[in-house]
mmCIF file of the N, C-alpha and C atoms, coordinates in Angstrom:
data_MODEL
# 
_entry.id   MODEL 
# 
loop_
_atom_site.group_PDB 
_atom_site.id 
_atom_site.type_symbol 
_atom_site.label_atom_id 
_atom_site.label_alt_id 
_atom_site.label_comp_id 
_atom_site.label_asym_id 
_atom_site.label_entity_id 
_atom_site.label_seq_id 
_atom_site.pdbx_PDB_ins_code 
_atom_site.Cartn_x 
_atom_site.Cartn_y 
_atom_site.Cartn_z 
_atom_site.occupancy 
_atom_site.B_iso_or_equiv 
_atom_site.pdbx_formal_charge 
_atom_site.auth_seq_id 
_atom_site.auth_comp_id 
_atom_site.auth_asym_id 
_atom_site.auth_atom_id 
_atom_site.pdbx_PDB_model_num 
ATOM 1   N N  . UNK A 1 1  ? 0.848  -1.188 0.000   1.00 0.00 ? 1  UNK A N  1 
ATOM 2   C CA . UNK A 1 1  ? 0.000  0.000  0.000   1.00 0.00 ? 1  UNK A CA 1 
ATOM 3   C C  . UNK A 1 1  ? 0.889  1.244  0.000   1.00 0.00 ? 1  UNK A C  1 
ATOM 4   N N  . UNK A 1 2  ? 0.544  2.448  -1.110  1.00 0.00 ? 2  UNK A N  1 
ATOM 5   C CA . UNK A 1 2  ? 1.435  3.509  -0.739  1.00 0.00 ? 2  UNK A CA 1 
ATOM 6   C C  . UNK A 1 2  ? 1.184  4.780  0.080   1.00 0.00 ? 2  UNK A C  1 
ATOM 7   N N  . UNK A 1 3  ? 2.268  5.133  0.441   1.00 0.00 ? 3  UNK A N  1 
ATOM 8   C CA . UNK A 1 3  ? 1.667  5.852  1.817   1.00 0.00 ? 3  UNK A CA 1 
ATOM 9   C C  . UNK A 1 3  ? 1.786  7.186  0.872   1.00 0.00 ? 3  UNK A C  1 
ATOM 10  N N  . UNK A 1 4  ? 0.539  7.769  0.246   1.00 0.00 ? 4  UNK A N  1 
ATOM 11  C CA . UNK A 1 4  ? 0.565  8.809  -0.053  1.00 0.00 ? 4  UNK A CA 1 
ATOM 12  C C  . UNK A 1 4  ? 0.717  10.457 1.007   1.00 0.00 ? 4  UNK A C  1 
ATOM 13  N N  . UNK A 1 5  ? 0.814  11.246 0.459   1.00 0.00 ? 5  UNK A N  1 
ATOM 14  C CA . UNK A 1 5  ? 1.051  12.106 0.886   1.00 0.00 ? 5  UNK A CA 1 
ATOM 15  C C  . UNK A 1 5  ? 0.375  13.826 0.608   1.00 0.00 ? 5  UNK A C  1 
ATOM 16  N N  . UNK A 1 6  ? -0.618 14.142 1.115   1.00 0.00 ? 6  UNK A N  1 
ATOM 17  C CA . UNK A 1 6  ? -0.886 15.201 0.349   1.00 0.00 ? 6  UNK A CA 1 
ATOM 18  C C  . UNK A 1 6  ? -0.246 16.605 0.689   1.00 0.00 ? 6  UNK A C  1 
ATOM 19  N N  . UNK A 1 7  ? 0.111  17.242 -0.311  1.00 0.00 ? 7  UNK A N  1 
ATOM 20  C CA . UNK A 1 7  ? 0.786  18.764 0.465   1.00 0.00 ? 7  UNK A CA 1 
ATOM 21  C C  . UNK A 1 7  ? -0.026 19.982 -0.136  1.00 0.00 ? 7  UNK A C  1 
ATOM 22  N N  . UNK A 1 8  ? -0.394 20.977 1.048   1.00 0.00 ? 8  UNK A N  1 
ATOM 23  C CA . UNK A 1 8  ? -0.606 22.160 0.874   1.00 0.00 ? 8  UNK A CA 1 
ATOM 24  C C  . UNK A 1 8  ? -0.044 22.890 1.098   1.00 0.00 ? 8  UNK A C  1 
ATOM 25  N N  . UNK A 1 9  ? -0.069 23.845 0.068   1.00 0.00 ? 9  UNK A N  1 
ATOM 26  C CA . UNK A 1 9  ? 0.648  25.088 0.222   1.00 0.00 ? 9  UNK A CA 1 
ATOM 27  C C  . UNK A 1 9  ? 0.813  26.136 1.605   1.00 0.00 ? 9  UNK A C  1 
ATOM 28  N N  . UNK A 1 10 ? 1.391  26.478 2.080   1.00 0.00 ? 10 UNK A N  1 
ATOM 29  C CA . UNK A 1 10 ? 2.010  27.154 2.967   1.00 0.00 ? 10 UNK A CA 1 
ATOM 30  C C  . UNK A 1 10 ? 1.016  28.656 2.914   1.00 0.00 ? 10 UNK A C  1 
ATOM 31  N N  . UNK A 1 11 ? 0.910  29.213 2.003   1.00 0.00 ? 11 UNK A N  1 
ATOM 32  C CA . UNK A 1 11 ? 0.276  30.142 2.102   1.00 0.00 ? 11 UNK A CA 1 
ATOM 33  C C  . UNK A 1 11 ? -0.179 29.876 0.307   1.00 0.00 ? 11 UNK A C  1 
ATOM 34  N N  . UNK A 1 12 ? -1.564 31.361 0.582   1.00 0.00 ? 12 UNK A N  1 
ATOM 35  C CA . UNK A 1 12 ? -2.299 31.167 -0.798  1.00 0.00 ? 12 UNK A CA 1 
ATOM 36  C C  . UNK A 1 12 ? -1.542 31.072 -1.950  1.00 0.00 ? 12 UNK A C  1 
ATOM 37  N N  . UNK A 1 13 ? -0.701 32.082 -1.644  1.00 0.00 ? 13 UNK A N  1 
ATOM 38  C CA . UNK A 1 13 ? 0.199  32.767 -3.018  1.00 0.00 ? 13 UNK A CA 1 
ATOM 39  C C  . UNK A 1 13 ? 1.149  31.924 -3.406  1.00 0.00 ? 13 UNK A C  1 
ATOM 40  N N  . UNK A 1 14 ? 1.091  30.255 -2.983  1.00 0.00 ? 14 UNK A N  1 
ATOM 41  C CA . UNK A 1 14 ? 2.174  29.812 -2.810  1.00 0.00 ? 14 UNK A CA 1 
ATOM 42  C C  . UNK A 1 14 ? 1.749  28.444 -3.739  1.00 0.00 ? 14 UNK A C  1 
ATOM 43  N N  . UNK A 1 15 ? 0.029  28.943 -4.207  1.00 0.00 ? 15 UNK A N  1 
ATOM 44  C CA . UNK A 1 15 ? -0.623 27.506 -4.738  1.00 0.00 ? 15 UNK A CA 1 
ATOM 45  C C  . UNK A 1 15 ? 0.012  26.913 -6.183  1.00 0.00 ? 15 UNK A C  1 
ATOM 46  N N  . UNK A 1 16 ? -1.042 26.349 -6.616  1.00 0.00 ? 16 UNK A N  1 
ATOM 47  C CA . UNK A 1 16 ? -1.006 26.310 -8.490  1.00 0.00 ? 16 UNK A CA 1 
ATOM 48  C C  . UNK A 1 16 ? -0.982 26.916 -9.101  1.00 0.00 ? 16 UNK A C  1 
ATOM 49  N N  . UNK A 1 17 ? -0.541 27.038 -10.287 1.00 0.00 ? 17 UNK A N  1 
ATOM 50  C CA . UNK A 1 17 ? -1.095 28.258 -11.385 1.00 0.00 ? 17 UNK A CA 1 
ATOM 51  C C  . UNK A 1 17 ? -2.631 27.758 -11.749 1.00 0.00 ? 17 UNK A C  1 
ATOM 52  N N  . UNK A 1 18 ? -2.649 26.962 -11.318 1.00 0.00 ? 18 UNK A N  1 
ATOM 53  C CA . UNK A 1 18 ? -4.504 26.087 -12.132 1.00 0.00 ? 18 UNK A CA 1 
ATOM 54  C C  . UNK A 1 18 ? -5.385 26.371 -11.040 1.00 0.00 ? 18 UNK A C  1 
ATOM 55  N N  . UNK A 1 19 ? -4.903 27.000 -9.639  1.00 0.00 ? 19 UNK A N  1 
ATOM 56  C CA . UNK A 1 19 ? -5.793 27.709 -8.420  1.00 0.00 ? 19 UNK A CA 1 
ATOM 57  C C  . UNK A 1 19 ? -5.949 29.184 -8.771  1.00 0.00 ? 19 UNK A C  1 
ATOM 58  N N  . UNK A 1 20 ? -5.191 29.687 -9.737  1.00 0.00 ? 20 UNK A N  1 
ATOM 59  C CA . UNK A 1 20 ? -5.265 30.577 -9.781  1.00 0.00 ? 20 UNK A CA 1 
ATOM 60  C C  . UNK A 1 20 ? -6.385 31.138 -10.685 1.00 0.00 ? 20 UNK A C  1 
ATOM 61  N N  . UNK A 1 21 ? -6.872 32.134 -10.170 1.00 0.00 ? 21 UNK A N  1 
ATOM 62  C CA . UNK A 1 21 ? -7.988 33.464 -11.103 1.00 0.00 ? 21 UNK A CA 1 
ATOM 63  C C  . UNK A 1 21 ? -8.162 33.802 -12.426 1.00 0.00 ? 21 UNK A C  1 
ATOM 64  N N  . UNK A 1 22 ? -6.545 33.564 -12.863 1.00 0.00 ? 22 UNK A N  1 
ATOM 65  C CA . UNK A 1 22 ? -5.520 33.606 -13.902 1.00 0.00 ? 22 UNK A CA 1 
ATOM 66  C C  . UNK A 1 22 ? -5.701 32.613 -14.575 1.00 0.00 ? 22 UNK A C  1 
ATOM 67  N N  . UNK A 1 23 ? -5.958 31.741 -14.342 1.00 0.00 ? 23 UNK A N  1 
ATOM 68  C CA . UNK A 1 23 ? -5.583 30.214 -15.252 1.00 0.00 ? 23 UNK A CA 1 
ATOM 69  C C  . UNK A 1 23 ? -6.349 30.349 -16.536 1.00 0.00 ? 23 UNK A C  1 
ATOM 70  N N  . UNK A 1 24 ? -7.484 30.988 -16.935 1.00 0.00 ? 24 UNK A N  1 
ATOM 71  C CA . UNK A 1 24 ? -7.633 30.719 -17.649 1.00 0.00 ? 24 UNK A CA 1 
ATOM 72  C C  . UNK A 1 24 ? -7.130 31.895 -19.338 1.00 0.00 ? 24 UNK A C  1 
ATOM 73  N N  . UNK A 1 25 ? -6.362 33.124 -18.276 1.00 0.00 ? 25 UNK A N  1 
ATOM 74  C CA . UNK A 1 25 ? -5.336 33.900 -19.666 1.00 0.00 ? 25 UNK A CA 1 
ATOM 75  C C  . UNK A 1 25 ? -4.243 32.614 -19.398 1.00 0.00 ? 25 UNK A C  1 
ATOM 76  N N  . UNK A 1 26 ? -3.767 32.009 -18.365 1.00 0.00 ? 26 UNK A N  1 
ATOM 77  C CA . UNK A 1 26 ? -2.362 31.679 -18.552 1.00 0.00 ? 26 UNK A CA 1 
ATOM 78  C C  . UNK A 1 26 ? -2.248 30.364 -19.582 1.00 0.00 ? 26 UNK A C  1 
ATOM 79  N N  . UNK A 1 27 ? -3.794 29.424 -19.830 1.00 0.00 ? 27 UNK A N  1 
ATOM 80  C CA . UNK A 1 27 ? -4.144 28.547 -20.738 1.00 0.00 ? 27 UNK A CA 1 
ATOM 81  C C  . UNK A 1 27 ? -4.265 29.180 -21.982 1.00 0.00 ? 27 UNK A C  1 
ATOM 82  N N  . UNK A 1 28 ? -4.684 30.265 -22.031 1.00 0.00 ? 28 UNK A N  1 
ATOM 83  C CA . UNK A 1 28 ? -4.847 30.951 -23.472 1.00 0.00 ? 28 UNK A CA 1 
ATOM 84  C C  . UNK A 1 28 ? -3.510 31.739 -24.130 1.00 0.00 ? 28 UNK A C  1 
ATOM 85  N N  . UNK A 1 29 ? -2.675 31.821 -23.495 1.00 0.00 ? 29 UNK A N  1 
ATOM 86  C CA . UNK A 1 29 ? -1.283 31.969 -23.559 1.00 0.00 ? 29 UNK A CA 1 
ATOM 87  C C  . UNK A 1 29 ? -0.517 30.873 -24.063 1.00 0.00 ? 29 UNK A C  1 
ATOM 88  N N  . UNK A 1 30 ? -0.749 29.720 -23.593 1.00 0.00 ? 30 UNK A N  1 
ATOM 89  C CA . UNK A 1 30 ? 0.279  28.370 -24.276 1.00 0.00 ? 30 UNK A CA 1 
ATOM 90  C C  . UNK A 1 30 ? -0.629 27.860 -25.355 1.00 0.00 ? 30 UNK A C  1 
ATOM 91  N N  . UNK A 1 31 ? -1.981 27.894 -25.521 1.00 0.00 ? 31 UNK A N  1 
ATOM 92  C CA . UNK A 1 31 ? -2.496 28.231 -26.587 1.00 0.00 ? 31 UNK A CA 1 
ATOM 93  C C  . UNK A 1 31 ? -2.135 28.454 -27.520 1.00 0.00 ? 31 UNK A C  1 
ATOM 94  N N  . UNK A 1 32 ? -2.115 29.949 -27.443 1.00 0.00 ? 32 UNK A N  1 
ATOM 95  C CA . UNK A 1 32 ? -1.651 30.809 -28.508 1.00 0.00 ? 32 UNK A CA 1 
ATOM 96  C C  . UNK A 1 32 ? -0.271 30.372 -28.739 1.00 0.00 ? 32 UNK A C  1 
ATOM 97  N N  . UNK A 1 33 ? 0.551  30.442 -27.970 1.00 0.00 ? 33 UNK A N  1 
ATOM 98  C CA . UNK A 1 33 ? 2.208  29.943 -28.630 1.00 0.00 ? 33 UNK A CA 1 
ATOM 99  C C  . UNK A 1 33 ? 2.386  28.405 -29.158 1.00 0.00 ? 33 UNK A C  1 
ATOM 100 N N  . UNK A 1 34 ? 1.483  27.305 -29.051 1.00 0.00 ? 34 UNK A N  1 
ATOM 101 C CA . UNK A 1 34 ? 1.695  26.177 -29.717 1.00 0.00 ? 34 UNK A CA 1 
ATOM 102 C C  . UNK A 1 34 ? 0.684  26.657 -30.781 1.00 0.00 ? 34 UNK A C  1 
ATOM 103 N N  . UNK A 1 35 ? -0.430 27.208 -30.910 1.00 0.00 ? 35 UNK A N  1 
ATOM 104 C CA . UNK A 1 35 ? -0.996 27.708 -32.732 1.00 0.00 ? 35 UNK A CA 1 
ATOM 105 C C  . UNK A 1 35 ? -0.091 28.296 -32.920 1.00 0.00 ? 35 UNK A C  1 
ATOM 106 N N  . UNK A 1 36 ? 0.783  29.177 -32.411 1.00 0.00 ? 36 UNK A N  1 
ATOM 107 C CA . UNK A 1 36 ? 1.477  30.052 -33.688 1.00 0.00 ? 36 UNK A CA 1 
ATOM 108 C C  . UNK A 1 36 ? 3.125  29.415 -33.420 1.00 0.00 ? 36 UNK A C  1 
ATOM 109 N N  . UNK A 1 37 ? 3.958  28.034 -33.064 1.00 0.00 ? 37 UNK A N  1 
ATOM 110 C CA . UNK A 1 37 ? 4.877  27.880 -32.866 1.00 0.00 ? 37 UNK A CA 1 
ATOM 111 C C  . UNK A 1 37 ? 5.662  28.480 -31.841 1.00 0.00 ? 37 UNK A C  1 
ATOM 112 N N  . UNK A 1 38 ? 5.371  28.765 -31.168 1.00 0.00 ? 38 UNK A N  1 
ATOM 113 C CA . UNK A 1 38 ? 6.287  29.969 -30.170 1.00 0.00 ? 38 UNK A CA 1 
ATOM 114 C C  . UNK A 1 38 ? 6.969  31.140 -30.912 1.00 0.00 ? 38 UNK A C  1 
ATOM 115 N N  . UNK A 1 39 ? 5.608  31.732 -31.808 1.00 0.00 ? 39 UNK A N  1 
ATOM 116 C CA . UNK A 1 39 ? 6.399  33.160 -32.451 1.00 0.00 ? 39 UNK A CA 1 
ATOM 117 C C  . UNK A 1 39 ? 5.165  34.013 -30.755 1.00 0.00 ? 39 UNK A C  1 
ATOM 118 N N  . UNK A 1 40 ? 6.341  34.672 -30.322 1.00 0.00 ? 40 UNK A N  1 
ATOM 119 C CA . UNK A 1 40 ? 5.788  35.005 -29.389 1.00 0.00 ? 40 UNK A CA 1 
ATOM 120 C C  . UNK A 1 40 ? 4.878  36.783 -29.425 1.00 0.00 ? 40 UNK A C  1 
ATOM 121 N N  . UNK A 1 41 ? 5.417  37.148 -30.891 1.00 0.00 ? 41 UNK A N  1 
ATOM 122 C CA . UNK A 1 41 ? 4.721  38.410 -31.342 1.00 0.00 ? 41 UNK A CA 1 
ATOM 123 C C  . UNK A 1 41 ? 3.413  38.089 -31.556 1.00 0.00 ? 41 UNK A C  1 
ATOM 124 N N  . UNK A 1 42 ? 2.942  37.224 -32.019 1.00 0.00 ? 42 UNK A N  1 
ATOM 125 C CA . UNK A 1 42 ? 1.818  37.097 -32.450 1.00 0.00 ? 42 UNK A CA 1 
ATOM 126 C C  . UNK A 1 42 ? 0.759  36.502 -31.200 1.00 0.00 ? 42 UNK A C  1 
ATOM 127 N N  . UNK A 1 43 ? 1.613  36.831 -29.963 1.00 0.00 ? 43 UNK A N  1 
ATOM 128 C CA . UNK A 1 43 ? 0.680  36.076 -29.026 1.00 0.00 ? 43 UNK A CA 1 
ATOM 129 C C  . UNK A 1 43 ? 0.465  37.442 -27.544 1.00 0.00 ? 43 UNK A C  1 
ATOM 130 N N  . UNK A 1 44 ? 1.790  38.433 -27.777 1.00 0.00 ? 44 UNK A N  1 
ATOM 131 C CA . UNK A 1 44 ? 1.629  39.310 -27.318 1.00 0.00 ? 44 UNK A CA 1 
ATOM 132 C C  . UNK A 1 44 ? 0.124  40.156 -26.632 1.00 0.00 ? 44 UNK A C  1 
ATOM 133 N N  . UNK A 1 45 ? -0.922 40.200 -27.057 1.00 0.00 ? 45 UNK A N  1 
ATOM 134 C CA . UNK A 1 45 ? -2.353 40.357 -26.514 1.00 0.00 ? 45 UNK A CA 1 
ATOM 135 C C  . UNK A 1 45 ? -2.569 39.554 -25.514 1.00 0.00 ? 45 UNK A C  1 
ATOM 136 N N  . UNK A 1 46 ? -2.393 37.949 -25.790 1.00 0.00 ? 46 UNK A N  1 
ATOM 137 C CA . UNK A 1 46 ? -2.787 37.483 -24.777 1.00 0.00 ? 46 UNK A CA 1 
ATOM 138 C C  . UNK A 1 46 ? -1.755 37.223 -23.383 1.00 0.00 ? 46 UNK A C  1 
ATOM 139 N N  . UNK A 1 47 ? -0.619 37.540 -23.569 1.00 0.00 ? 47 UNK A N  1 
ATOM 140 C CA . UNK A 1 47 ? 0.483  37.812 -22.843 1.00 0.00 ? 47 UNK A CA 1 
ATOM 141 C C  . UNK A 1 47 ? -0.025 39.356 -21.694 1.00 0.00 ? 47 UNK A C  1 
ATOM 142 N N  . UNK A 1 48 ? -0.005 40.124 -22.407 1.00 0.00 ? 48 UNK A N  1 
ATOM 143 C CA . UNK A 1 48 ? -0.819 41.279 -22.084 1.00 0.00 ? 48 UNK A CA 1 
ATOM 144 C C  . UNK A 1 48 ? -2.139 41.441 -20.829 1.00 0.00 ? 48 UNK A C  1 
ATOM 145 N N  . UNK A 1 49 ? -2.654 40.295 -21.298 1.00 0.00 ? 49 UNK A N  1 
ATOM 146 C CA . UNK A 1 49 ? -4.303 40.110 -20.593 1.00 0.00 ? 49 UNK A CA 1 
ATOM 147 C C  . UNK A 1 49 ? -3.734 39.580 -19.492 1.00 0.00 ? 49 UNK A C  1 
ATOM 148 N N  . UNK A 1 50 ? -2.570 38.404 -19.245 1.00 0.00 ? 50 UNK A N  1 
ATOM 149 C CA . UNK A 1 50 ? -2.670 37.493 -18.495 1.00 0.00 ? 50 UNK A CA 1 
ATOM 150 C C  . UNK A 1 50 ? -2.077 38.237 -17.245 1.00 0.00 ? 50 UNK A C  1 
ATOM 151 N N  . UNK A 1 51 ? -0.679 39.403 -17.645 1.00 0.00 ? 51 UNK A N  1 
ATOM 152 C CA . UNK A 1 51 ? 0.258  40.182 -17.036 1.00 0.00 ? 51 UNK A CA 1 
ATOM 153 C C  . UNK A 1 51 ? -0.858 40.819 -16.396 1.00 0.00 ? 51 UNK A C  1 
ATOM 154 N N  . UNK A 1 52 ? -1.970 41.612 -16.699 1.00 0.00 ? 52 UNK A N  1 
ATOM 155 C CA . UNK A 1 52 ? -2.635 42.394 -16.080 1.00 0.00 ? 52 UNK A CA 1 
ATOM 156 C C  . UNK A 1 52 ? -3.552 41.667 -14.953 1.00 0.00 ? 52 UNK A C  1 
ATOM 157 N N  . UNK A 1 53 ? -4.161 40.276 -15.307 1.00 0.00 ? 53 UNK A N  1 
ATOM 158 C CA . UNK A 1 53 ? -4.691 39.666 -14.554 1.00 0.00 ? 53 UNK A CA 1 
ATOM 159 C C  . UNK A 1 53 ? -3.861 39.150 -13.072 1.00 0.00 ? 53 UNK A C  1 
ATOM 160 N N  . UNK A 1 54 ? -2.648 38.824 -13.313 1.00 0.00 ? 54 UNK A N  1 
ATOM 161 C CA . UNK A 1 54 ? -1.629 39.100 -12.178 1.00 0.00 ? 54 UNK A CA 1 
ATOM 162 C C  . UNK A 1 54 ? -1.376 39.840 -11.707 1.00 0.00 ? 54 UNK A C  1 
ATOM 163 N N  . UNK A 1 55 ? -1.343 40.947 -12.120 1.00 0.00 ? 55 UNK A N  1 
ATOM 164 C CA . UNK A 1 55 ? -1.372 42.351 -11.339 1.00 0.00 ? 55 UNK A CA 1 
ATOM 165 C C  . UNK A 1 55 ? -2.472 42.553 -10.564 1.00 0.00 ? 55 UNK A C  1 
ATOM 166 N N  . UNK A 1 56 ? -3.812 42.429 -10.820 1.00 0.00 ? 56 UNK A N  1 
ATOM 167 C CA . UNK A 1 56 ? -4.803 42.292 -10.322 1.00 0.00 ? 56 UNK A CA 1 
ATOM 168 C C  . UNK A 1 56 ? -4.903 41.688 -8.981  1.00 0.00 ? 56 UNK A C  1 
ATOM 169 N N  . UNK A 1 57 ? -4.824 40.545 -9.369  1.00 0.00 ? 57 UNK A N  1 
ATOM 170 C CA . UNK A 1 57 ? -4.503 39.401 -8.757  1.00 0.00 ? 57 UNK A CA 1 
ATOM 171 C C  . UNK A 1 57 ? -3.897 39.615 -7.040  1.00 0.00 ? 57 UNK A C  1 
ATOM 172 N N  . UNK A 1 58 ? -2.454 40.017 -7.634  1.00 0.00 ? 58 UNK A N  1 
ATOM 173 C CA . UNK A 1 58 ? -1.584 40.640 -6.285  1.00 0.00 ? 58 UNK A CA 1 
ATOM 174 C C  . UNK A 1 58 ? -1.675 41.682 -5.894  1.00 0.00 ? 58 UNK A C  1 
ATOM 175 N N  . UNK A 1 59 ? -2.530 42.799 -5.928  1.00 0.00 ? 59 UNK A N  1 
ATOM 176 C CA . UNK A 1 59 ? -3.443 43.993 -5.575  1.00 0.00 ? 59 UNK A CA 1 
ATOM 177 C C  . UNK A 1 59 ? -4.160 43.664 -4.719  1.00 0.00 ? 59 UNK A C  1 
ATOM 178 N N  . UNK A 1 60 ? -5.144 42.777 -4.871  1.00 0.00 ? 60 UNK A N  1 
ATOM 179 C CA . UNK A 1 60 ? -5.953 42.089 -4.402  1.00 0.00 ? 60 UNK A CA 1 
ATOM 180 C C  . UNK A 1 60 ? -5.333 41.279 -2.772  1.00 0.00 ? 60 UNK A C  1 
ATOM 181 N N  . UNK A 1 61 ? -4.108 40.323 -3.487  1.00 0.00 ? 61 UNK A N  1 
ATOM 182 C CA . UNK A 1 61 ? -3.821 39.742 -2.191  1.00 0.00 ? 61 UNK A CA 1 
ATOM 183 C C  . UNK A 1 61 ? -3.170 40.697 -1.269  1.00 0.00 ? 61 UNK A C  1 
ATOM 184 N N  . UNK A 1 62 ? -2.595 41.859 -1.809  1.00 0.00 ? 62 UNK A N  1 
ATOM 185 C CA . UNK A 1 62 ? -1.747 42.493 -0.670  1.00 0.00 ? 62 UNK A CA 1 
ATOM 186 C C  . UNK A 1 62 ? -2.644 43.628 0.050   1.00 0.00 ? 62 UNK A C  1 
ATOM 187 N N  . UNK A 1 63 ? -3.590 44.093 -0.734  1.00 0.00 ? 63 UNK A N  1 
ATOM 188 C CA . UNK A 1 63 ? -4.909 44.874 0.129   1.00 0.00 ? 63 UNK A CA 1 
ATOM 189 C C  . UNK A 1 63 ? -5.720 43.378 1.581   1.00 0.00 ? 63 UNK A C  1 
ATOM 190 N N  . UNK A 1 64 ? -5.464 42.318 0.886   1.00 0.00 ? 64 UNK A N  1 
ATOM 191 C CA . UNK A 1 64 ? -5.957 41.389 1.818   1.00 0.00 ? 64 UNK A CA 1 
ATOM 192 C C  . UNK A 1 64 ? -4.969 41.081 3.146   1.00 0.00 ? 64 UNK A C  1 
ATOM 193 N N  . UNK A 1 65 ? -3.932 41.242 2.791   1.00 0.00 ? 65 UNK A N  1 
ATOM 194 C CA . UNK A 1 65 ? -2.433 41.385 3.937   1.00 0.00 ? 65 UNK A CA 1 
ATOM 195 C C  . UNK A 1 65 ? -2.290 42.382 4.638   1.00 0.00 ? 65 UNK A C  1 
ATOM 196 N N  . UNK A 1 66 ? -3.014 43.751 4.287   1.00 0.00 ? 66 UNK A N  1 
ATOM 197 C CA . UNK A 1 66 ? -2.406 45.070 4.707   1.00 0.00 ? 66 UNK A CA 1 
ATOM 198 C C  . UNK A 1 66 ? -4.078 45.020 5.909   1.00 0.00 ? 66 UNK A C  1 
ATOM 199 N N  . UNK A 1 67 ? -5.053 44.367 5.895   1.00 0.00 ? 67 UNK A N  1 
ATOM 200 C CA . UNK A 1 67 ? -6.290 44.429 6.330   1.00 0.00 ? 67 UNK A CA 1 
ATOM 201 C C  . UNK A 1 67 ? -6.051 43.362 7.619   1.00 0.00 ? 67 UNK A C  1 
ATOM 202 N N  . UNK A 1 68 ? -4.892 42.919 7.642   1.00 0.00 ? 68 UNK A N  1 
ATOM 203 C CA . UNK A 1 68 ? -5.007 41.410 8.729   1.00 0.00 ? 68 UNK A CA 1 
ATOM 204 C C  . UNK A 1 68 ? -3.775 42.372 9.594   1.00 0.00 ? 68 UNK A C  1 
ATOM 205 N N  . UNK A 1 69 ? -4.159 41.976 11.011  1.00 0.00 ? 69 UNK A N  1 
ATOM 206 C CA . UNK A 1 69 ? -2.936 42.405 12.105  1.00 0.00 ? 69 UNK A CA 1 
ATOM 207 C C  . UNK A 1 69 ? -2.001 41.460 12.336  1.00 0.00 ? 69 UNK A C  1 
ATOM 208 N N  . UNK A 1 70 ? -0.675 41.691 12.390  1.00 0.00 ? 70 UNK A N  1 
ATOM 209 C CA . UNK A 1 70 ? 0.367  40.650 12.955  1.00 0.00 ? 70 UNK A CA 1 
ATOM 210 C C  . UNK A 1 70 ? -0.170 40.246 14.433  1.00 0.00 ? 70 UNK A C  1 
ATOM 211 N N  . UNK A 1 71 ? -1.056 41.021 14.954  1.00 0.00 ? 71 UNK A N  1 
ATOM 212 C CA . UNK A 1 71 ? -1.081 40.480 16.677  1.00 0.00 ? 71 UNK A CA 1 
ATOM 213 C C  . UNK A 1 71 ? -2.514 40.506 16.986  1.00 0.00 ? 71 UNK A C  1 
ATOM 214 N N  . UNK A 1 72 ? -3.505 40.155 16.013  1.00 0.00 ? 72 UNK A N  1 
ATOM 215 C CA . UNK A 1 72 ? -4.989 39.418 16.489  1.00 0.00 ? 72 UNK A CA 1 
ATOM 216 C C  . UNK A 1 72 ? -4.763 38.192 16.403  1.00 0.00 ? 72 UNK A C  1 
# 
């Protein structure tokens, strides 16, 4: 029998890219670079979308960090 093991991440920011908000520019990103070979100009838009959705993203988590006390 194997003694599996499950691991969680340590903190949120620390998950999957497939937990993420994101996943679905960061799927439309490798997408786009296996249709177009990895010419990466032609994929630039969706590169674009995904960068901003990360930005988002970590806006989000650090307004959620700046709202929590080190000593509650």
């Amino acid at each position: 029998m194997a003694n599996t093991k499950v691991q969680t991440a340590a903190y949120p920011s620390a998950a999957r890219i497939a937990d993420s908000d994101c996943y679905p520019q960061y799927t439309a990103s490798l997408k786009c670079l296996e249709q177009f070979n990895s010419d990466k100009s032609k994929c630039q838009e969706h590169f674009d979308v995904y960068k901003e959705c990360k930005k988002k993203e970590r806006e989000a988590r650090l307004e959620r960090n700046r709202s929590r006390s080190l000593f509650s």
